[in-house]
C-alpha positions, 0 to 999 in steps of 0.5 A: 147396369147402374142405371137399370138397378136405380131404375128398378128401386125407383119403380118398387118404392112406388108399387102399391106394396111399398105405400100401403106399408107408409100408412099403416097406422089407423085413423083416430077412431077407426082401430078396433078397442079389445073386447074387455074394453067394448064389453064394458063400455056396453055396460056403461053406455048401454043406449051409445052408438056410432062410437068412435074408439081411440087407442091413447098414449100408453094402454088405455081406451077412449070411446067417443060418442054423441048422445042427446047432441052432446059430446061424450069421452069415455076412457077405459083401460086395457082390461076394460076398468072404467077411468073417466067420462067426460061430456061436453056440455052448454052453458045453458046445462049447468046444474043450477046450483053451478049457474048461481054461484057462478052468478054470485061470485063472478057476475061479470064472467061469460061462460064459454064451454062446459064439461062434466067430468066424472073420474072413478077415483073421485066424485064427479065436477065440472070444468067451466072456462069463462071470460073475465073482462077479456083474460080466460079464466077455469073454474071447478065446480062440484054438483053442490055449486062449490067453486075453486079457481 
């Protein structure tokens, strides 16, 4: 009888029920963003495709695509209000008043990566890590080359 009881638990824990319900949690970029969300992000990114949606800590949304062979985050909350874009960026992409500044005031750094950020509570910048005789460094720009470390 003992037997037969743990013979027939062992053969339920491994029914194809019992797994499915393991691994209910979707896959980054597979679960579905509320309509608000997706309307608005038409809105914004009326051109995006393939987007990939995200859920994040707490309600908001992110919505990951890759335009002109770049990198693009876009998140919204739950009620589809824009937070923040943020695209990766070369190098070679910086605004050049960036670039020169850059030049300027650290002339020996070597820019690694790259990002615009543009948040709706703020005027956008950009986050430039670099390295600085071998310690990696972040500076912050803004679209006039003004640099903050």
């Amino acid at each position: 009888m003992c037997l037969t009881f743990v013979l027939l638990a062992f053969a339920a824990a491994l029914s194809p029920k019992a797994e499915a319900q393991k691994h209910t949690k979707p896959k980054t970029g597979t679960e579905k963003a509320p309509d608000a969300v997706k309307q608005s992000f038409q809105h914004y990114f009326p051109d995006a495709t393939d987007v990939k949606w995200q859920k994040l800590p707490g309600s908001n949304w992110l919505a990951s695509f890759h335009p002109n062979s770049s990198e693009v985050d876009a998140e919204f909350t739950q009620q589809g209000e824009w937070v923040a874009t943020r695209t990766n960026l070369l190098a070679t992409q910086l605004p050049d008043t960036v670039i020169r500044s850059i030049q300027t005031q650290f002339p020996s750094v070597t820019v690694k990566d790259a990002t615009r950020i543009e948040r709706s509570d703020i005027p956008g910048y950009y986050r430039i890590d670099v390295n600085d005789a071998g310690a990696d460094k972040t500076l912050l720009a803004n679209d006039n080359g003004t640099i903050t470390e």
